[in-house]
NUTOR-524991 format. One record per atom (N, C-alpha, C): residue in one letter; x, y, z. Coordinates in steps of 0.2 Angstrom, whole numbers, plus 5000, padded with zeros to 4 digits. Layout:
BEGIN
AXYZ...
//
This chain:
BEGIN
X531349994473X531049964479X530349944477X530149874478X529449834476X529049844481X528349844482X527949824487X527549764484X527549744489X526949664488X526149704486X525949664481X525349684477X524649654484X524249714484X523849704487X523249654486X523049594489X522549534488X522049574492X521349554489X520849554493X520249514494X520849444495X520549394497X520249384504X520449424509X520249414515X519649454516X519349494513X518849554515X518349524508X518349474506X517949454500X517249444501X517249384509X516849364514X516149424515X516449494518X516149524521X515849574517X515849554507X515549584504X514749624505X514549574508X513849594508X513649614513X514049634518X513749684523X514049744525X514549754518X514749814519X514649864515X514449914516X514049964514X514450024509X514050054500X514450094499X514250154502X514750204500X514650274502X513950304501X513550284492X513050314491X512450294496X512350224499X511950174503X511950214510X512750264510X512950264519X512550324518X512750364514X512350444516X511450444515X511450384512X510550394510X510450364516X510750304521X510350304528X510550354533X510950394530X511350454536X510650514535X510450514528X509950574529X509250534530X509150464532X508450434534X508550444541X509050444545X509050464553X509050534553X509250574548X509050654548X508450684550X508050654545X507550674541X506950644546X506950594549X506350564554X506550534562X506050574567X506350554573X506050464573X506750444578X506550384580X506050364583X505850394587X505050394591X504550394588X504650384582X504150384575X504050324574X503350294574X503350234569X503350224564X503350284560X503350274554X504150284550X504350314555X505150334554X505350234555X505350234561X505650144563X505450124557X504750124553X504750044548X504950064542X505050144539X505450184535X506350134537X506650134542X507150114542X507250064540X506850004542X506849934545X506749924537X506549934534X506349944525X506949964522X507349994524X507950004520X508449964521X508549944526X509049904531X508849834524X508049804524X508149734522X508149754515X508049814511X508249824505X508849814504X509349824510X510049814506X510349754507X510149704509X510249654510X509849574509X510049554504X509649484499X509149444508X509849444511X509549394517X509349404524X509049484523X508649514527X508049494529X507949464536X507249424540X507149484544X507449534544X507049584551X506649624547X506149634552X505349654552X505049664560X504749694560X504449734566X503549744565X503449694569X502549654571X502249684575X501849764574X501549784580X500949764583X500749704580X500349654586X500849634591X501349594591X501649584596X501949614600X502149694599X502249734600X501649774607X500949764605X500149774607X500249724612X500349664610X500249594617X500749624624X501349644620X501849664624X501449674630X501349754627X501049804632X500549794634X499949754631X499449724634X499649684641X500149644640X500349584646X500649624651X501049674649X501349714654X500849744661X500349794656X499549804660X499349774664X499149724662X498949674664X499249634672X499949614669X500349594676X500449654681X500349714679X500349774684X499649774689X499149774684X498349774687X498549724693X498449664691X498449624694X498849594702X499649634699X500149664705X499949694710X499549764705X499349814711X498649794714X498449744711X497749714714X497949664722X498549634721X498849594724X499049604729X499249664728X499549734737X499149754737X498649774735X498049814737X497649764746X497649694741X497349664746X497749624752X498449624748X499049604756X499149684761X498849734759X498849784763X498449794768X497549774763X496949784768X497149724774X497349664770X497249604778X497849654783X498249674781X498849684786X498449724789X498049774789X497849844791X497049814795X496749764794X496149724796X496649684804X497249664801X497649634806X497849654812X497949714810X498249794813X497949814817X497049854816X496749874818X496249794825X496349724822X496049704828X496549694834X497049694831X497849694839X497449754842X497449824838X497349874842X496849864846X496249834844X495349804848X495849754853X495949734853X496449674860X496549714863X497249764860X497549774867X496949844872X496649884866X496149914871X495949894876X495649834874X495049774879X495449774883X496149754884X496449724889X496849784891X496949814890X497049884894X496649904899X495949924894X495449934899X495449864906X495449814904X495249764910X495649784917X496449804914X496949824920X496749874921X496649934919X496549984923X496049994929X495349954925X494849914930X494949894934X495549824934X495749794940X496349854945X496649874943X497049944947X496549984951X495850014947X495550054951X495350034956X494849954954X494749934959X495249904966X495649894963X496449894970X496449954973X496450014971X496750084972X495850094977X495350084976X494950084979X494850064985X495149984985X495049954991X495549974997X496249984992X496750044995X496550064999X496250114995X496150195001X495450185007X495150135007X494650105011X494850075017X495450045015X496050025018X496350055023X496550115019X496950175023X496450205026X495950205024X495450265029X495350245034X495250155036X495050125043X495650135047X496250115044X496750135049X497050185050X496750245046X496850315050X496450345056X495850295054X495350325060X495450255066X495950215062X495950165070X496350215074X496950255070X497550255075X497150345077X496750355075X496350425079X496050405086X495850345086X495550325092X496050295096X496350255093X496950225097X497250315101X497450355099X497750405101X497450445106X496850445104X496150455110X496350435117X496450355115X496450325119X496950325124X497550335122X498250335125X498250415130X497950465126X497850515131X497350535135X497050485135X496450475140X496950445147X497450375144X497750355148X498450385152X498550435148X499150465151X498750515157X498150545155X497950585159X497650535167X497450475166X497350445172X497850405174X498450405172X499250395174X499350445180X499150505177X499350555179X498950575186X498450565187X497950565190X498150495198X498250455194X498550375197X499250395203X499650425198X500450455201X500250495207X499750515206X499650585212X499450545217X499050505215X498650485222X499050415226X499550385221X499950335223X500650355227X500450415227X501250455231X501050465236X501350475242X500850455250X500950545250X500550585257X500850655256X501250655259X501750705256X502450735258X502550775267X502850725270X502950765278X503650775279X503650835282X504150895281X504650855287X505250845286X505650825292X505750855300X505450825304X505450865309X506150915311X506650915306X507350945309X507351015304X506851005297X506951075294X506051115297X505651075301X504951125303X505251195304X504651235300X505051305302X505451345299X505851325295X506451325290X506451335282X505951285281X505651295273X504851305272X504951355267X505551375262X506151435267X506751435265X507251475268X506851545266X506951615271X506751685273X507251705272X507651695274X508351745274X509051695274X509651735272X509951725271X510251655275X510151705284X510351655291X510151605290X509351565289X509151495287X509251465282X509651505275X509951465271X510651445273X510851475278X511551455282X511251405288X510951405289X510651335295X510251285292X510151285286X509951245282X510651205280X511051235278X511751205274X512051165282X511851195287X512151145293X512051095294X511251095293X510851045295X511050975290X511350995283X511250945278X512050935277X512450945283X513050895283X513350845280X513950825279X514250775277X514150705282X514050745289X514350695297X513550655296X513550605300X512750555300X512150575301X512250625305X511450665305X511450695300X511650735297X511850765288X511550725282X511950675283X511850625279X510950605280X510750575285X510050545285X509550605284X509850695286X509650745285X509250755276X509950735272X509850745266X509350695263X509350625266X508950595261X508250595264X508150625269X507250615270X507050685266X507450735266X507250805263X507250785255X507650755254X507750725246X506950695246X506750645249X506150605248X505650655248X505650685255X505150785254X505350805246X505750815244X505550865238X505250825232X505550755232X505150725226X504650735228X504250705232X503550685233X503250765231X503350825234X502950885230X502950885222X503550845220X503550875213X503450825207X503450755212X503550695207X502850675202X502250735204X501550715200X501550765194X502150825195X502050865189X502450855182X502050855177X502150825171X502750875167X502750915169X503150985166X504050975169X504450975164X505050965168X505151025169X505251085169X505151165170X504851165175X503951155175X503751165182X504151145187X504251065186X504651035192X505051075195X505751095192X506251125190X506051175197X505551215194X505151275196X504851285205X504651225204X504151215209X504751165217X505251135214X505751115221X506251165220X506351225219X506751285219X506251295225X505651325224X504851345230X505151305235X505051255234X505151215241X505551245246X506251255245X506751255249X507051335250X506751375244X506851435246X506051475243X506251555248X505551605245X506051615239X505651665233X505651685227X506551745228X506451775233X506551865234X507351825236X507551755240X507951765244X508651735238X508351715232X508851715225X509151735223X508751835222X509051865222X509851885225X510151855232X510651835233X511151785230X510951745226X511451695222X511351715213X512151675212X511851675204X512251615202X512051565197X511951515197X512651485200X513351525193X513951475194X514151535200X513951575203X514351615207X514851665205X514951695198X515151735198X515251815200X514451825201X514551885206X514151905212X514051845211X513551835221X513751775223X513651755228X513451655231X513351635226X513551595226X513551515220X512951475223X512551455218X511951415221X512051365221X512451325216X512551255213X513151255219X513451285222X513751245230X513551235235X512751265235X512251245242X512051175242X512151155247X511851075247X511151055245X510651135248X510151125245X509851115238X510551135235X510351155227X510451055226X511051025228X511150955228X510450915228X510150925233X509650905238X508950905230X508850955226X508350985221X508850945216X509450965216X509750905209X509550845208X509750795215X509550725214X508850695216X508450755218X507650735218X507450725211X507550775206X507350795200X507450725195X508350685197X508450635193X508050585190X507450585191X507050535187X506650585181X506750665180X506650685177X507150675169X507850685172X508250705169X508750615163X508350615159X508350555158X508950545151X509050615146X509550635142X510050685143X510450665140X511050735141X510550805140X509950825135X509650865132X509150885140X508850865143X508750855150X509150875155X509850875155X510250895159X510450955158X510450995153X510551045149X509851095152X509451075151X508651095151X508851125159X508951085163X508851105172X509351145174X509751145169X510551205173X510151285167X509751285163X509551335160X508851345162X508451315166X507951325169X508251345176X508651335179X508851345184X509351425185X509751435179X509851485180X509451555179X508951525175X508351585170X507851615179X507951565182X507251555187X507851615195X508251585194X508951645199X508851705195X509051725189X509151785186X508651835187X507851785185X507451845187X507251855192X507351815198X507151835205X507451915208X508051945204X508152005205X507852065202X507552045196X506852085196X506552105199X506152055203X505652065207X505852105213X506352075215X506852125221X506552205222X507052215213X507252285211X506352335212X505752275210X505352305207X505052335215X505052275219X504852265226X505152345229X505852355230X505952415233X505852465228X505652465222X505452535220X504752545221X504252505224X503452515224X503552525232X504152525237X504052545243X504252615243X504752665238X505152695239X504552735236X504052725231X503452775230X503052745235
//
């Protein structure tokens, strides 16, 4: 069996940059023998490199190498000189906003003080108007009150109860309830006695007194003691006609439900303790 004879016509070209063995281990022990970071090692190389080849141009210019790094300096300085002073204007920029917005800061809070000032001078005259005005209004209630009394004619007792009121005893609280009938003299009975009790009480500013003072009218204190208001374990007072009579005198007192409530609890309170006094009355005869 033949093999074809080996030409080496194709590899003829690249005779001169191919390297023998004794050429390869004498650069292998120049990168040994000298660090790269070495100048002196770089142009040791760069010297062998163009020894081994007729048509060697390379070479290493350490002036150009100087300009390099000169130029690089240089565009840095200059760099850092350049944001040096696009930092100061920014910061010169900075600091005059902040002088602005001070100035005009201050100017409103100025203006606000002086608002808040005029405010409260403000409020001070209308607090001392509505002190006088309120003065004023109870001055007027007092000579309202004053006005009401003397504008009410005096109170003249019905010639049918002379004698009668306030009720003594039980008998005249039964001949009082005759007197105040349903039949026609009853009727014209109730309403001039109705007119009698406003007029004693219609000057009193107390809806309690009132309360207090047309119970007086029509009965003593002591003869109460015989009723209790709903009647459960005495006479019922709310079924005397008198108590009727003190009901519908009273109506211009009683002007809410909370008012209506008030006089059936003043009215009971003022019965309940009448038999105190009773009790107390026969125990200072019995010593």
């Amino acid at each position: 069996m033949s093999y074809p004879k080996e030409t080496h016509s194709t590899i003829e070209p690249y005779d001169d940059i191919l390297l023998t063995p004794a050429e390869y281990t004498s650069l292998n022990n120049v990168f040994q023998e000298n660090s790269v970071n070495k100048e002196g090692g770089i142009n040791e190389i760069a010297e062998f490199i163009c020894n081994s080849g007729d048509e060697c141009n390379f070479m290493i210019d350490n002036d150009v190498i100087k300009n390099v790094e000169n130029s690089t300096s240089c565009s840095l300085t200059e760099s850092v000189n350049i944001n040096d002073n696009y930092c100061c204007k920014n910061l010169l920029a900075i600091k005059s906003l902040i002088e602005k917005n001070e100035k005009t800061t201050k100017s409103m809070l100025k203006q606000i003080l002086i608002q808040l000032h005029m405010t409260n001078t403000s409020n001070t005259k209308i607090v001392n108007a509505i002190k006088n005005l309120d003065q004023k209004v109870q001055i007027i209630m007092k000579l309202d009150s004053r006005m009401k009394s003397l504008a009410l004619p005096i109170p003249t007792l019905p010639t049918a109860f002379i004698n009668l009121l306030p009720a003594k005893s039980i008998e005249e609280v039964d001949l009082l309830e005759s007197l105040l009938s349903d039949e026609a003299d009853g009727l014209k009975n109730q309403e001039e006695l109705k007119t009698y009790v406003y007029m004693k009480v219609g000057s009193i500013n107390s809806f309690s007194a009132a309360i207090r003072q047309a119970i007086d009218t029509c009965f003593i204190y002591k003869i109460l003691s015989a009723f209790t208001h709903k009647g459960k374990t005495k006479r019922s007072f709310v079924n005397l006609k008198l108590f009727s009579i003190i009901y519908e005198a009273l109506s211009g007192f009683r002007t809410d439900p909370q008012k209506e409530i008030t006089f059936h609890n003043v009215t009971d309170n003022y019965i309940r303790h009448s038999g105190f006094l009773v009790s107390k009355e026969i125990s200072s005869s019995v010593l």
